[in-house]
N, C-alpha and C positions, 0 to 999 in steps of 0.2 A: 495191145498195141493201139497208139492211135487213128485216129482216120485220117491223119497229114499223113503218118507213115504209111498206112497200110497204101494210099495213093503213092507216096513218092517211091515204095520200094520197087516196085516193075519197071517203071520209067527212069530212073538211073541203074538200074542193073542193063537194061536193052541198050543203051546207051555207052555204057562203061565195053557191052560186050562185042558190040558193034565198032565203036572207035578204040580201042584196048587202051593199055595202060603203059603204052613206049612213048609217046606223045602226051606228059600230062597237060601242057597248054593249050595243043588242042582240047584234051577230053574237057579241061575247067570251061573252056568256051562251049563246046557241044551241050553239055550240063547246065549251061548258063543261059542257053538258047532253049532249051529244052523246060525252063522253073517254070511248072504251071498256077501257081497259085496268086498272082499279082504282085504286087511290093513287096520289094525284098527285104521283111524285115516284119518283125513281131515272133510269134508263135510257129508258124508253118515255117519263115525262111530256115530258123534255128534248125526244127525239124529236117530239111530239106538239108541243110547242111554236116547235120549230126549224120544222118544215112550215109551218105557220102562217104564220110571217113568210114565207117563201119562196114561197108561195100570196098574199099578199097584196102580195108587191114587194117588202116592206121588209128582204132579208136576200137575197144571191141563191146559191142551191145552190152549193156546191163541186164541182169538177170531179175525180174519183176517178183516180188510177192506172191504173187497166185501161180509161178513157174513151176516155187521149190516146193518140194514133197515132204513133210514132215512125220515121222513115226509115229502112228496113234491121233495123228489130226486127223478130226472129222471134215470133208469136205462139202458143202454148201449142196452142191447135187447129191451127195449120201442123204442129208438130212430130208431135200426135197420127197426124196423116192421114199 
């Protein structure tokens, strides 16, 4: 995961859990008030915004390369050890 996300996932989940999800114009302004990473736009805003849907249902996480377990693949830490 990245370090935008691993930051942005507490701080919109406390937020989402605090104001809920009856009121989404409030919660977009709470969330809006809350963007800690400066301009809203590049690489983190995306991030910051991908979470969001993903925390509220509407987008569901992608499953990463090093997630899935493959039969008979050697894993990196095997090899280490």
């Amino acid at each position: 995961m990245s370090r935008w996300r691993d930051h942005a996932k507490p701080i919109i989940s406390e937020v989402i859990e605090r104001v809920g999800t009856e009121d989404m114009k409030l919660l977009r302004k709470k969330l809006r008030e809350v963007y800690p990473f400066g301009q809203r736009k590049y690489h983190p805003y995306k991030i910051w915004c991908d979470e969001i849907k993903v925390q509220l249902g509407t987008k569901k996480r992608k499953v990463s390369k090093a997630d899935v377990e493959i039969p008979g693949q050697l894993h990196f830490k095997e090899i280490v050890e």
